[in-house]
N, C-alpha and C positions, 0 to 999 in steps of 0.2 A: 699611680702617683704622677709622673710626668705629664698627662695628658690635663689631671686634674688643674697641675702648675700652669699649664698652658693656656687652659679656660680662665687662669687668673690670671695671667700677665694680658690675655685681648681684656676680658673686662674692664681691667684698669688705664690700657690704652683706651677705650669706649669712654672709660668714665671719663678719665680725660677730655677726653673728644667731646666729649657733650657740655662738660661744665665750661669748656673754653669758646665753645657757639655759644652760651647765656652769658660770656662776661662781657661788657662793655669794653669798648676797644682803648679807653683810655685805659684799662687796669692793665691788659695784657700789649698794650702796643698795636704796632701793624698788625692785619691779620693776612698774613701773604701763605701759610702752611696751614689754614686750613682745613677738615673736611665739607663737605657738601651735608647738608643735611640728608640730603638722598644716600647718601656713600653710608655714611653714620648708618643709618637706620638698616640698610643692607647687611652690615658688621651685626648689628643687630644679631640680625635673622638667623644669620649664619653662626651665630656663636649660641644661641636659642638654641637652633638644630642639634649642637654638640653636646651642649649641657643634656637636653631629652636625652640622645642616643647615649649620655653616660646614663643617667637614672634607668635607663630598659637596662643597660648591662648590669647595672649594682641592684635593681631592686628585689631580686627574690634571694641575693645570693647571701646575706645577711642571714635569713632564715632557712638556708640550706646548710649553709655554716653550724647555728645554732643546733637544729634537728643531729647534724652528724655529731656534733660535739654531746649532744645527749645520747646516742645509742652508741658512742665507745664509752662512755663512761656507766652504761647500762651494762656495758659487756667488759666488764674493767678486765676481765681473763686475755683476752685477746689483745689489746694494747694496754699501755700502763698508762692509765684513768690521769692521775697530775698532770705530765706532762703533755701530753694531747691535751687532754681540757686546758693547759693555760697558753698553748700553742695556737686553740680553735678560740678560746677568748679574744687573745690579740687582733688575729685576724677580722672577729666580727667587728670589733673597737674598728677598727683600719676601715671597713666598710662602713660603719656606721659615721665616720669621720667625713670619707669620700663625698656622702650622701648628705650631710648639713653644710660642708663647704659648697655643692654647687646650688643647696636650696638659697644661699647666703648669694652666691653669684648670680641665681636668677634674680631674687629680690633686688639685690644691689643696681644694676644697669636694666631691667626689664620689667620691673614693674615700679622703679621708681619714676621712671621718665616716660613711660611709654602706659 
């Protein structure tokens, strides 16, 4: 969760940072603060990197979730089948949540401008 929140607050610094390079300077004034287009594109890369390295960490774990959540409730004797099943539902929800906000955050700043 926090780390997710974090890839959203740089994107939207990014986003910023780029829509205020395309506005004409009469709209926004002086431009004394900023980025470099170089700087920009860096922030880029580097928040690109973090978004991937979250997708390799959430991508199988959805379906590992899923899998366990079928084989207690295969074996309902051993754990009590409802609550686990709506415990391991949540959590898939939570992952699958994880996994369209950052495709939302690639789309959004990386393949809109870039």
């Amino acid at each position: 969760g926090p780390l997710i929140q974090a890839i959203e607050d740089e994107v939207d610094e990014i986003d910023t940072a780029i829509m205020y390079m395309h506005t004409p300077e009469r709209i926004n004034g002086p431009r004394t603060a900023t980025l470099s287009p170089g700087d920009v594109l860096r922030r880029v890369g580097e928040s690109r990197k973090k978004v991937m390295g979250m997708y390799r960490l959430l991508s199988n774990k959805a379906d590992v979730v899923k899998g366990f959540a079928k084989r207690c409730n295969e074996h309902w004797e051993v754990a009590p089948k409802s609550e686990i099943g709506l415990y391991l539902g949540d959590i898939q929800d939570h992952i699958m949540t994880m996994t369209s906000s950052l495709t939302y955050y690639e789309t959004l700043v990386f393949c809109r401008y870039f």
